[in-house]
Backbone atoms as SQL, in Angstrom:
CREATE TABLE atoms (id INTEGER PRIMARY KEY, chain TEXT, resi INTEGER, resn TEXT, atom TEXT, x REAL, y REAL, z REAL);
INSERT INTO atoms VALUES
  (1, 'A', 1, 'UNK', 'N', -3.354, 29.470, 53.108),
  (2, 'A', 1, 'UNK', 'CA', -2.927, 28.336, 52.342),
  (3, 'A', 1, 'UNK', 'C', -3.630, 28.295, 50.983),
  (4, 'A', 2, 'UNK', 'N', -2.791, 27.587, 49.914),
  (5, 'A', 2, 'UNK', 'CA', -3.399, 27.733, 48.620),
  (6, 'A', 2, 'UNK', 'C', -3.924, 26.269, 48.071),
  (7, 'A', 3, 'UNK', 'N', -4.982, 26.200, 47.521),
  (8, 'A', 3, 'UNK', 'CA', -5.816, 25.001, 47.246),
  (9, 'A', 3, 'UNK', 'C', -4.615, 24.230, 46.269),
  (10, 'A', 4, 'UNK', 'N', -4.556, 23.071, 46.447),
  (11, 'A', 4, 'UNK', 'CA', -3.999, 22.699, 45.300),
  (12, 'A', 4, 'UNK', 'C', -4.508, 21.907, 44.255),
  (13, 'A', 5, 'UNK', 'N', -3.600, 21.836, 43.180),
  (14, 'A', 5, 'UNK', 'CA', -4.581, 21.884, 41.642),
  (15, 'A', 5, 'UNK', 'C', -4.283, 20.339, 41.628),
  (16, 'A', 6, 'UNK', 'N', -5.646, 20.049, 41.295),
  (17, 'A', 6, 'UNK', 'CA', -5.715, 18.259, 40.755),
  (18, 'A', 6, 'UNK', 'C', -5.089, 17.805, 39.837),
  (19, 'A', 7, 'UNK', 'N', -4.299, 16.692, 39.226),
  (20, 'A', 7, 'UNK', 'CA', -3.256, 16.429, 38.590),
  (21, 'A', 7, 'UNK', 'C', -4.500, 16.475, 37.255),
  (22, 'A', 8, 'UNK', 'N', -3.944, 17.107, 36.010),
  (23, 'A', 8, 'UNK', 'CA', -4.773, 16.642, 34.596),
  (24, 'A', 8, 'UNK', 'C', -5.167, 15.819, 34.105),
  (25, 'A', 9, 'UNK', 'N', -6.219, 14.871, 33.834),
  (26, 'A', 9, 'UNK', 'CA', -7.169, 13.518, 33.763),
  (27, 'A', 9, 'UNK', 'C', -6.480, 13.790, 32.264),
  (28, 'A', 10, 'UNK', 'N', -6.069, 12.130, 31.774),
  (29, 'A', 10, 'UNK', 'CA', -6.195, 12.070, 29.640),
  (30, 'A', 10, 'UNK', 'C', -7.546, 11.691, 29.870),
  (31, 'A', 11, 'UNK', 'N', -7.871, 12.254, 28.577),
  (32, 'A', 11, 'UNK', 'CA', -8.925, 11.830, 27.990),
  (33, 'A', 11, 'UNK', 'C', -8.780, 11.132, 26.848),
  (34, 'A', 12, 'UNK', 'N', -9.850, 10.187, 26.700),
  (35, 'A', 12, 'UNK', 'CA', -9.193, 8.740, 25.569),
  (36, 'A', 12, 'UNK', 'C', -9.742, 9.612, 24.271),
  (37, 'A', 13, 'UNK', 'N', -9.073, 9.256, 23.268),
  (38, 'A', 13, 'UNK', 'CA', -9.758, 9.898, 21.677),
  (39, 'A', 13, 'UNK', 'C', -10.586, 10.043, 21.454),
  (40, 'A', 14, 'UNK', 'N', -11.434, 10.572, 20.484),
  (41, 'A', 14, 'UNK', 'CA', -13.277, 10.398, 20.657),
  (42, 'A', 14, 'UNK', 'C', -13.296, 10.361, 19.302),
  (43, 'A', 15, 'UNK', 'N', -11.649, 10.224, 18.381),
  (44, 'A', 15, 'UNK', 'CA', -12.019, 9.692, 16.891),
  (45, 'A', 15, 'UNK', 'C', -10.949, 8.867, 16.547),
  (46, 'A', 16, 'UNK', 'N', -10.796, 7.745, 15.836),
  (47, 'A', 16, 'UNK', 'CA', -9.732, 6.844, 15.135),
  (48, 'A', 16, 'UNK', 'C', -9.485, 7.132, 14.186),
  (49, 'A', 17, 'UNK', 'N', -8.475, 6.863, 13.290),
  (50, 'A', 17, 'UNK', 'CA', -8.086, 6.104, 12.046),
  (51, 'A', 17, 'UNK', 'C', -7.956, 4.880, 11.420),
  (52, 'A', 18, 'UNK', 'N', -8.841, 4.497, 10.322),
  (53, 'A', 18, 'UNK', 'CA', -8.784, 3.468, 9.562),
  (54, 'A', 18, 'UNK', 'C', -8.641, 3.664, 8.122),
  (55, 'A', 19, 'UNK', 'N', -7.516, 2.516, 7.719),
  (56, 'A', 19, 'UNK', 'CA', -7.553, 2.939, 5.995),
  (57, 'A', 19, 'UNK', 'C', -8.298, 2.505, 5.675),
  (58, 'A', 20, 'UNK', 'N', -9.215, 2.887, 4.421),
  (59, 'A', 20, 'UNK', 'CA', -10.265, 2.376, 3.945),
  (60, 'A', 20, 'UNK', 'C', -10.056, 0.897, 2.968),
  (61, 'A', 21, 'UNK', 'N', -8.798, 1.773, 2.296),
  (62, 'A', 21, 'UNK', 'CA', -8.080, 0.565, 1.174),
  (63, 'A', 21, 'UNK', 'C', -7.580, -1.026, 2.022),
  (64, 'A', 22, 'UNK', 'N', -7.326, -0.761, 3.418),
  (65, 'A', 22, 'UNK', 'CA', -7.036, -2.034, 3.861),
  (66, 'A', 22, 'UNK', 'C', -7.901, -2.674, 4.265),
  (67, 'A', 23, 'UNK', 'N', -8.598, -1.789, 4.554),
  (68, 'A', 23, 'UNK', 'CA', -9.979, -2.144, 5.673),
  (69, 'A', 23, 'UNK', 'C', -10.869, -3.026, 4.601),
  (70, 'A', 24, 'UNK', 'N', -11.168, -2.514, 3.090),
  (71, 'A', 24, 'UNK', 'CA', -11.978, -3.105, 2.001),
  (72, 'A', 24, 'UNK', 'C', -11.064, -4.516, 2.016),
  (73, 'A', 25, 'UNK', 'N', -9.644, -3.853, 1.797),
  (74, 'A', 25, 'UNK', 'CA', -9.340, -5.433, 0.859),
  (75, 'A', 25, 'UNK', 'C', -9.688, -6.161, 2.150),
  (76, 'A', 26, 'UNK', 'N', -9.206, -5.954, 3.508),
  (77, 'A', 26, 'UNK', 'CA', -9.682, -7.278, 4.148),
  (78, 'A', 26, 'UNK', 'C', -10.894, -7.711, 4.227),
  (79, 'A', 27, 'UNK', 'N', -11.557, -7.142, 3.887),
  (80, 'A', 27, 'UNK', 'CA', -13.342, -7.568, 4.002),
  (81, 'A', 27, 'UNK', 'C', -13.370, -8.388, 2.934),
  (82, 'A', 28, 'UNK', 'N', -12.914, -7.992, 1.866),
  (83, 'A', 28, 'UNK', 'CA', -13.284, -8.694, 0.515),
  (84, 'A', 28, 'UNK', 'C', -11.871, -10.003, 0.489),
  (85, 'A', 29, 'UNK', 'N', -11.187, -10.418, 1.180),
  (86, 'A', 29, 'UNK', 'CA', -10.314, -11.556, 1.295),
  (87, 'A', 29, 'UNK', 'C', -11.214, -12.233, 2.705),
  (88, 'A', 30, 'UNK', 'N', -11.415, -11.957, 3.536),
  (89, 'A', 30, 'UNK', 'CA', -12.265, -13.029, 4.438),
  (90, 'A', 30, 'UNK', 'C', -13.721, -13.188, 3.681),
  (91, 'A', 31, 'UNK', 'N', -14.126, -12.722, 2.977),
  (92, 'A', 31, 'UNK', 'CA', -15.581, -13.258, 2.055),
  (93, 'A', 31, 'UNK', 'C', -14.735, -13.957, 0.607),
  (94, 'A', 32, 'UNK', 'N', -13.835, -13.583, 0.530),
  (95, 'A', 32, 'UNK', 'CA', -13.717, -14.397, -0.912),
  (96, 'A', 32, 'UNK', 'C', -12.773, -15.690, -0.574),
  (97, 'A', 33, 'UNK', 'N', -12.464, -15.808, 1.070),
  (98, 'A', 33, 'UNK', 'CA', -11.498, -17.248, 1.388),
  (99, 'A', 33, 'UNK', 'C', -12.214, -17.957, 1.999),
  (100, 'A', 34, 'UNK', 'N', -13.894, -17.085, 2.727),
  (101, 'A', 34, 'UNK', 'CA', -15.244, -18.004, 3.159),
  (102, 'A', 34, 'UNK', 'C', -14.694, -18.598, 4.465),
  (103, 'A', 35, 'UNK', 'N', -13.793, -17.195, 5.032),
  (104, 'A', 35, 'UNK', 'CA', -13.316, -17.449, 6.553),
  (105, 'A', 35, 'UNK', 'C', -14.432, -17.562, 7.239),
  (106, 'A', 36, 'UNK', 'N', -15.516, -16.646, 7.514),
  (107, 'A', 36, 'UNK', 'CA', -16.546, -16.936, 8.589),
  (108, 'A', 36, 'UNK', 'C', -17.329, -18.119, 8.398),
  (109, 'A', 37, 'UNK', 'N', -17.505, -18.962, 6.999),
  (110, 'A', 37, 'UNK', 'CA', -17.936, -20.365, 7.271),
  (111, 'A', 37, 'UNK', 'C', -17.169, -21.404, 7.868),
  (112, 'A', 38, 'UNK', 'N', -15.547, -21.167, 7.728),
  (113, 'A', 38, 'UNK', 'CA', -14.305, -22.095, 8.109),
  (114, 'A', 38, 'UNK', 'C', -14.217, -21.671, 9.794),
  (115, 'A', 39, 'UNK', 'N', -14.472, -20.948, 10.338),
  (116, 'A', 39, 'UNK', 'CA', -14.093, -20.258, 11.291),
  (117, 'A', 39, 'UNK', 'C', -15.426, -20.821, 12.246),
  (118, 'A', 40, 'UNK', 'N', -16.467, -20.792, 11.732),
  (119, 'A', 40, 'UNK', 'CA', -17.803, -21.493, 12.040),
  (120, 'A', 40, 'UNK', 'C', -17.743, -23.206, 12.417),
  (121, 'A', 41, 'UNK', 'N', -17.100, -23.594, 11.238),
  (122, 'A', 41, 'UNK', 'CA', -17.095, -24.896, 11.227),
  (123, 'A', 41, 'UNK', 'C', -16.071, -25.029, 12.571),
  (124, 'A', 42, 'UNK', 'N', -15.018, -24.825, 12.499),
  (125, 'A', 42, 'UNK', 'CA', -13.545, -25.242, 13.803),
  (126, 'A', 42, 'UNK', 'C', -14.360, -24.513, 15.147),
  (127, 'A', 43, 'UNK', 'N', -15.280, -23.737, 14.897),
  (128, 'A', 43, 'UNK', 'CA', -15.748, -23.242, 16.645),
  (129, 'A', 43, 'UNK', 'C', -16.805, -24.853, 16.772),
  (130, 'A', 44, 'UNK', 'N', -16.928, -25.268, 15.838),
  (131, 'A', 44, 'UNK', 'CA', -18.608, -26.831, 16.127),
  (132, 'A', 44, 'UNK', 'C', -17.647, -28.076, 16.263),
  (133, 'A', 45, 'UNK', 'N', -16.063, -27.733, 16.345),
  (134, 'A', 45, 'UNK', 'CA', -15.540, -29.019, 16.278),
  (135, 'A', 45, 'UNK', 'C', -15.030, -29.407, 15.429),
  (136, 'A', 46, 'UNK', 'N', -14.944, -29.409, 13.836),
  (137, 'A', 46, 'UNK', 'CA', -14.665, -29.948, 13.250),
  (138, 'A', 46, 'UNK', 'C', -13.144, -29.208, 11.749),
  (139, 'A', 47, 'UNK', 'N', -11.926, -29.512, 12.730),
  (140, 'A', 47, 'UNK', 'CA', -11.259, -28.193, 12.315),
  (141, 'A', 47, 'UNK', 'C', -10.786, -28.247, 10.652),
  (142, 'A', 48, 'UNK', 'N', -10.348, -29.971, 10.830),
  (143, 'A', 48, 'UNK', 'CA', -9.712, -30.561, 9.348),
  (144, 'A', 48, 'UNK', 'C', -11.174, -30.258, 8.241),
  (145, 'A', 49, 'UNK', 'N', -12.309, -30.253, 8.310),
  (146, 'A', 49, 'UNK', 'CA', -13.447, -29.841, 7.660),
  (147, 'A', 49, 'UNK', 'C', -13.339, -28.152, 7.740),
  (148, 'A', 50, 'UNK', 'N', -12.908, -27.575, 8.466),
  (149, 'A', 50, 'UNK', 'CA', -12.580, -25.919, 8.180),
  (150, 'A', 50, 'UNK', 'C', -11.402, -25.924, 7.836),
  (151, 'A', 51, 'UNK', 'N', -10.534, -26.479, 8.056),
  (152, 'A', 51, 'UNK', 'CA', -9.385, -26.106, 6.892),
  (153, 'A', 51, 'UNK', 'C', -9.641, -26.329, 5.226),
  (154, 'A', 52, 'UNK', 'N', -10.067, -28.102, 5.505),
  (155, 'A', 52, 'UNK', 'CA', -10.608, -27.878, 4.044),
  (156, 'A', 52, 'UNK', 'C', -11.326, -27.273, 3.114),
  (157, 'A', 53, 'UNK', 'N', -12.394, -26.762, 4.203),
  (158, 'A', 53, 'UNK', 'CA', -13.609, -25.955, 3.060),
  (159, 'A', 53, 'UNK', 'C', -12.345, -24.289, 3.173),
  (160, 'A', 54, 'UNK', 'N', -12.120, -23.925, 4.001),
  (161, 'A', 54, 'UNK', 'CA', -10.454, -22.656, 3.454),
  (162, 'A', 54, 'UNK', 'C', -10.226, -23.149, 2.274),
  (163, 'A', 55, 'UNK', 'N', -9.143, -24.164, 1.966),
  (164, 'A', 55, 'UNK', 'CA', -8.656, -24.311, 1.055),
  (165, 'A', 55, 'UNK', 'C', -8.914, -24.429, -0.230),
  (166, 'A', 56, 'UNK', 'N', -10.323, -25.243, 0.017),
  (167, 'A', 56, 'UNK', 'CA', -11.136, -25.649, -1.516),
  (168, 'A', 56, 'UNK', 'C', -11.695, -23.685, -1.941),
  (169, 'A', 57, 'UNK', 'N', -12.313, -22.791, -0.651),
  (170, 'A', 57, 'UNK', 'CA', -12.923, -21.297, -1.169),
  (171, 'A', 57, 'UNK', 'C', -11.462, -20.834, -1.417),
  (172, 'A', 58, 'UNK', 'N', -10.297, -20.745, -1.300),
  (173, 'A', 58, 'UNK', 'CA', -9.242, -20.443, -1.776),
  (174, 'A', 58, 'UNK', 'C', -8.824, -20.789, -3.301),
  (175, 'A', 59, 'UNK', 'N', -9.001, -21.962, -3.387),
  (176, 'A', 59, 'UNK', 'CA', -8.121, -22.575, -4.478),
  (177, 'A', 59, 'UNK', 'C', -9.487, -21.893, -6.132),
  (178, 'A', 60, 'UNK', 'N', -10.336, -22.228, -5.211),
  (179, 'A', 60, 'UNK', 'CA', -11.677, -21.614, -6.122),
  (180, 'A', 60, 'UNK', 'C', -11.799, -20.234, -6.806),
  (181, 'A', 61, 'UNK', 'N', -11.779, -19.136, -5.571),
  (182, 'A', 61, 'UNK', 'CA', -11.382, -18.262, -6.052),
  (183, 'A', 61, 'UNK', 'C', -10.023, -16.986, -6.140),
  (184, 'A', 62, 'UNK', 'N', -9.086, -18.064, -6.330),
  (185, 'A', 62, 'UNK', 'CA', -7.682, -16.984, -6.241),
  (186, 'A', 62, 'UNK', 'C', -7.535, -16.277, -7.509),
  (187, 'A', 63, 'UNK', 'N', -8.336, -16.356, -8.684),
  (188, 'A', 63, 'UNK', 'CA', -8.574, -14.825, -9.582),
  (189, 'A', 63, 'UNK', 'C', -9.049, -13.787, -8.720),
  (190, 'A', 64, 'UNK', 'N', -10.081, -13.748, -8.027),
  (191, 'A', 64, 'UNK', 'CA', -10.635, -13.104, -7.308),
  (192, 'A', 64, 'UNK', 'C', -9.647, -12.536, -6.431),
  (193, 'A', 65, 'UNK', 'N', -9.011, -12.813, -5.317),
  (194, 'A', 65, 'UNK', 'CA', -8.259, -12.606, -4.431),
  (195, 'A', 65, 'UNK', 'C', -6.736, -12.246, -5.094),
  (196, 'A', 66, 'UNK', 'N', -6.190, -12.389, -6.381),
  (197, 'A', 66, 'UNK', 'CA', -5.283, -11.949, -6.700),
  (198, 'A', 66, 'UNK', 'C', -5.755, -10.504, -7.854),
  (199, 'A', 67, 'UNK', 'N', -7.103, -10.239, -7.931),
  (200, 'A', 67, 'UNK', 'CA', -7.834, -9.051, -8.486),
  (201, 'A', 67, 'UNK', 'C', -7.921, -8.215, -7.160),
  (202, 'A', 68, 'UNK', 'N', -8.051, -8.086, -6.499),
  (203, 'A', 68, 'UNK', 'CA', -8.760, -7.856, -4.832),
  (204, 'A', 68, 'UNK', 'C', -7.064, -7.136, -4.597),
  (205, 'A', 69, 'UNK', 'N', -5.874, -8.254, -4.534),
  (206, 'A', 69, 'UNK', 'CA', -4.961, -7.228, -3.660),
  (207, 'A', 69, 'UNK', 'C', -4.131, -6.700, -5.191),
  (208, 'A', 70, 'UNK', 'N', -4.273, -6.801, -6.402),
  (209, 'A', 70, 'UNK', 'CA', -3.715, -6.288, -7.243),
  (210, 'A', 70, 'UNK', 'C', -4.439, -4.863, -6.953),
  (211, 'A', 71, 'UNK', 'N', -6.072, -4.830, -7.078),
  (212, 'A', 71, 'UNK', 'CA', -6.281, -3.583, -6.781),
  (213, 'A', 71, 'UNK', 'C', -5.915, -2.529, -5.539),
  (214, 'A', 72, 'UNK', 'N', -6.001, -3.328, -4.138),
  (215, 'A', 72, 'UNK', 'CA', -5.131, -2.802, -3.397),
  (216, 'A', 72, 'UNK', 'C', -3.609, -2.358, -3.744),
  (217, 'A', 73, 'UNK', 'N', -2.841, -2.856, -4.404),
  (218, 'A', 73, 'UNK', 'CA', -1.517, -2.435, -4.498),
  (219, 'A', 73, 'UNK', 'C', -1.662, -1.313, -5.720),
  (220, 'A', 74, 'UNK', 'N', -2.670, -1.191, -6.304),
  (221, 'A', 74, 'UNK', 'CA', -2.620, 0.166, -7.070),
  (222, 'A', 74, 'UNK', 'C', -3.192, 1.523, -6.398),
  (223, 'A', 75, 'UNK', 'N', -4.476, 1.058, -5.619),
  (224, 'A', 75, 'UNK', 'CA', -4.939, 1.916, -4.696),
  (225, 'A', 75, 'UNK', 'C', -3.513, 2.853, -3.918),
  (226, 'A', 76, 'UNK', 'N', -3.251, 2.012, -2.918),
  (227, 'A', 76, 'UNK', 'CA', -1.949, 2.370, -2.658),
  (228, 'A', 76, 'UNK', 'C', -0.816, 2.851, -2.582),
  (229, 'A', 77, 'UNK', 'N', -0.400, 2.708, -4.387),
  (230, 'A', 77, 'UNK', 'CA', 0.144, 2.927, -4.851),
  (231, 'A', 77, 'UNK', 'C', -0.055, 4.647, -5.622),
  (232, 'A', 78, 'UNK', 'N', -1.561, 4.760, -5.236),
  (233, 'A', 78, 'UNK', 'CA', -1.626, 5.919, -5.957),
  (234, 'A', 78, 'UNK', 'C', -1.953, 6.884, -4.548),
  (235, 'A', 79, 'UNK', 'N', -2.028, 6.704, -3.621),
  (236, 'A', 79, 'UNK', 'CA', -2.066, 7.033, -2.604),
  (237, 'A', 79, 'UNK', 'C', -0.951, 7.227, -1.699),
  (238, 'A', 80, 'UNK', 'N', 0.249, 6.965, -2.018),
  (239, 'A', 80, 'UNK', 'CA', 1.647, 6.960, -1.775),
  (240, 'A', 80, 'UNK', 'C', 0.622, 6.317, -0.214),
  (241, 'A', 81, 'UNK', 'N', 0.465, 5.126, 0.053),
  (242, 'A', 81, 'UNK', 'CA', 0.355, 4.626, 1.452),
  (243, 'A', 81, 'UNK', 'C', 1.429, 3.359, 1.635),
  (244, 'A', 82, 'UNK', 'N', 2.683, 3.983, 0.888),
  (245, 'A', 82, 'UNK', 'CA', 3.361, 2.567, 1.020),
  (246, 'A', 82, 'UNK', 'C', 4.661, 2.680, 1.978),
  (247, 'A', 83, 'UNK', 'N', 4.441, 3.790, 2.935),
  (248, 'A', 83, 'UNK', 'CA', 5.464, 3.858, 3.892),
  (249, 'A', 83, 'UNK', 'C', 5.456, 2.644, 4.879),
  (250, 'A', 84, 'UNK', 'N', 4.392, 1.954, 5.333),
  (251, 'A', 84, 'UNK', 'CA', 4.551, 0.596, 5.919),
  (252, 'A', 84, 'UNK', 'C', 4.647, -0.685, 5.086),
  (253, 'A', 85, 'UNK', 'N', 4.018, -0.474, 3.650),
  (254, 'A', 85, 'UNK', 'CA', 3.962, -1.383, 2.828),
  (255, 'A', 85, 'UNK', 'C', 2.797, -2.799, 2.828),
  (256, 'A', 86, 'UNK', 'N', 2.071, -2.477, 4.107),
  (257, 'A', 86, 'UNK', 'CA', 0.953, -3.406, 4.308),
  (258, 'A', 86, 'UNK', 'C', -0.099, -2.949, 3.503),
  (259, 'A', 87, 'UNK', 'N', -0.571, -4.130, 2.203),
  (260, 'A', 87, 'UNK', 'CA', -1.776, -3.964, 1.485),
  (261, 'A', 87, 'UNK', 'C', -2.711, -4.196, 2.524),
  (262, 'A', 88, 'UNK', 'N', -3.052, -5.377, 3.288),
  (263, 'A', 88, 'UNK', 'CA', -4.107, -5.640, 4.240),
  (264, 'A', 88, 'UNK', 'C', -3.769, -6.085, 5.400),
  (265, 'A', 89, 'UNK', 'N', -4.880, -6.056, 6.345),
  (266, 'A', 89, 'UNK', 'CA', -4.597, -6.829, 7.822),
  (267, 'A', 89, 'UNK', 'C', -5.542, -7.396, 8.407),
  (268, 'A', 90, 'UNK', 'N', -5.550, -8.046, 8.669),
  (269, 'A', 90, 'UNK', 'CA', -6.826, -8.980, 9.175),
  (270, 'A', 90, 'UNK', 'C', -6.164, -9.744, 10.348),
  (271, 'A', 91, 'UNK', 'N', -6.557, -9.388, 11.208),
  (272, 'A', 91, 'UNK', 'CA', -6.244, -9.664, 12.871),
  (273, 'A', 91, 'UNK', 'C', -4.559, -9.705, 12.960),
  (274, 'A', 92, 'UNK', 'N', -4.083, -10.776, 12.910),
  (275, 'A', 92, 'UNK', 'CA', -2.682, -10.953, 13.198),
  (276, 'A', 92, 'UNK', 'C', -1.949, -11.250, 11.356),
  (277, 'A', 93, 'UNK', 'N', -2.413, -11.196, 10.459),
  (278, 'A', 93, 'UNK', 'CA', -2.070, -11.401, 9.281),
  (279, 'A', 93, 'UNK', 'C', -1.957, -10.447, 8.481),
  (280, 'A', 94, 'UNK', 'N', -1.363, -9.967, 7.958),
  (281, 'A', 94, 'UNK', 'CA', -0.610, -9.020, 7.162),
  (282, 'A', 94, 'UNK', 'C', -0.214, -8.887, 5.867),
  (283, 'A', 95, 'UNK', 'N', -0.742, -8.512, 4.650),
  (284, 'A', 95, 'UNK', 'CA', -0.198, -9.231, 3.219),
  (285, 'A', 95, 'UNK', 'C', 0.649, -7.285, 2.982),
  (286, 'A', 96, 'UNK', 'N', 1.579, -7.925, 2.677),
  (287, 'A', 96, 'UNK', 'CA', 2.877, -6.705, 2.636),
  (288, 'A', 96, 'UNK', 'C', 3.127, -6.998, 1.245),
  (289, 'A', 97, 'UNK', 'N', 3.157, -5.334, 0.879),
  (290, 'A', 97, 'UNK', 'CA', 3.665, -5.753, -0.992),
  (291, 'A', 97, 'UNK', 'C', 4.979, -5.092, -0.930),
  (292, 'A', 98, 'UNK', 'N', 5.850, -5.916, -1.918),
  (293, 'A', 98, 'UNK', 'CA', 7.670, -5.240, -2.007),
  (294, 'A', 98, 'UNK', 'C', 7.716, -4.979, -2.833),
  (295, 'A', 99, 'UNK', 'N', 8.079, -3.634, -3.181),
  (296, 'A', 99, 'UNK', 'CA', 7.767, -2.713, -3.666),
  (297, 'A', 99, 'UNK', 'C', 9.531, -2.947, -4.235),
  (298, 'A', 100, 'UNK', 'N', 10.331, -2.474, -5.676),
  (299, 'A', 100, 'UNK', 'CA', 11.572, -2.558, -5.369),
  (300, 'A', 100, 'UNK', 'C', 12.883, -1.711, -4.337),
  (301, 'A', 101, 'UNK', 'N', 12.066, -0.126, -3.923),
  (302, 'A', 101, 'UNK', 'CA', 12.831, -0.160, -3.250),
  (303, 'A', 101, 'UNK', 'C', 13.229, -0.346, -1.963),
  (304, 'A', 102, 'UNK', 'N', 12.143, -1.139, -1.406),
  (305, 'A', 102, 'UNK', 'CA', 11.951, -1.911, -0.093),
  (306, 'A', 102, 'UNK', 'C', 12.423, -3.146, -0.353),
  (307, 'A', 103, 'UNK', 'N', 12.980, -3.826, -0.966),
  (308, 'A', 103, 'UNK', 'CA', 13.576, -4.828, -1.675),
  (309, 'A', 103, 'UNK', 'C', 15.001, -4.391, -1.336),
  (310, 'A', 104, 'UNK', 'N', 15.544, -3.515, -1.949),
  (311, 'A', 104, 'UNK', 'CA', 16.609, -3.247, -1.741),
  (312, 'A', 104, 'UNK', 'C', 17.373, -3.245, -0.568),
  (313, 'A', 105, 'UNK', 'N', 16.397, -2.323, 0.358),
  (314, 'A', 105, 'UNK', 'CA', 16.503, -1.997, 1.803),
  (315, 'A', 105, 'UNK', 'C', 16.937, -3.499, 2.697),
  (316, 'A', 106, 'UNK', 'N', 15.684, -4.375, 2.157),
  (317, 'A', 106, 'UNK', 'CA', 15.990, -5.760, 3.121),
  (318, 'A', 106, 'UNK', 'C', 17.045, -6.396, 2.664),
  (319, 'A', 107, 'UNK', 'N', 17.886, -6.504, 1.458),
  (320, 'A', 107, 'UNK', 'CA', 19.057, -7.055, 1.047),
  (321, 'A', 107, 'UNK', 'C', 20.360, -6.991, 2.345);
């Protein structure tokens, strides 16, 4: 009789991929919208005080944050990484730039 052969185990990856360009801009949009202080505040209770302090580090610095994904969309752009069209991602949020001929496409 012949031994038989054990079915082939996967083995999980032992390297990822991350874009760097998304990976920055999202770092630099949760520090420049002062999510981990808002995010701080709504875990102590107090959510309408984390929305507001969002809104006020938003409204404060949206030069900043419209410098931040302008540079992402050139990065990008020079990187031909615009087959999905996502400048950034940050957990479930997504800032997608339309590009015109992805414009077209969704018409």
């Amino acid at each position: 009789m012949v031994a038989r052969r054990k079915a082939p185990r996967r083995r999980a990856r032992k390297s990822f991929n991350i874009s760097a360009i998304e990976a920055g801009t999202a770092i630099s949009l949760a520090q420049s919208t002062g999510a981990a202080a808002a995010v701080q505040t709504a875990l102590n209770g107090d959510l309408s005080g984390a929305l507001s302090s969002l809104e006020s580090s938003v409204m404060n610095n949206k030069n900043r944050i419209i410098g931040t994904l302008a540079a992402a969309f050139v990065g990008k752009a020079l990187t031909k990484g615009f087959s999905s069209g996502t400048l950034a991602k940050l957990g479930p949020i997504r800032i997608k730039a339309m590009t015109p001929e992805r414009d077209i496409l969704q018409v």
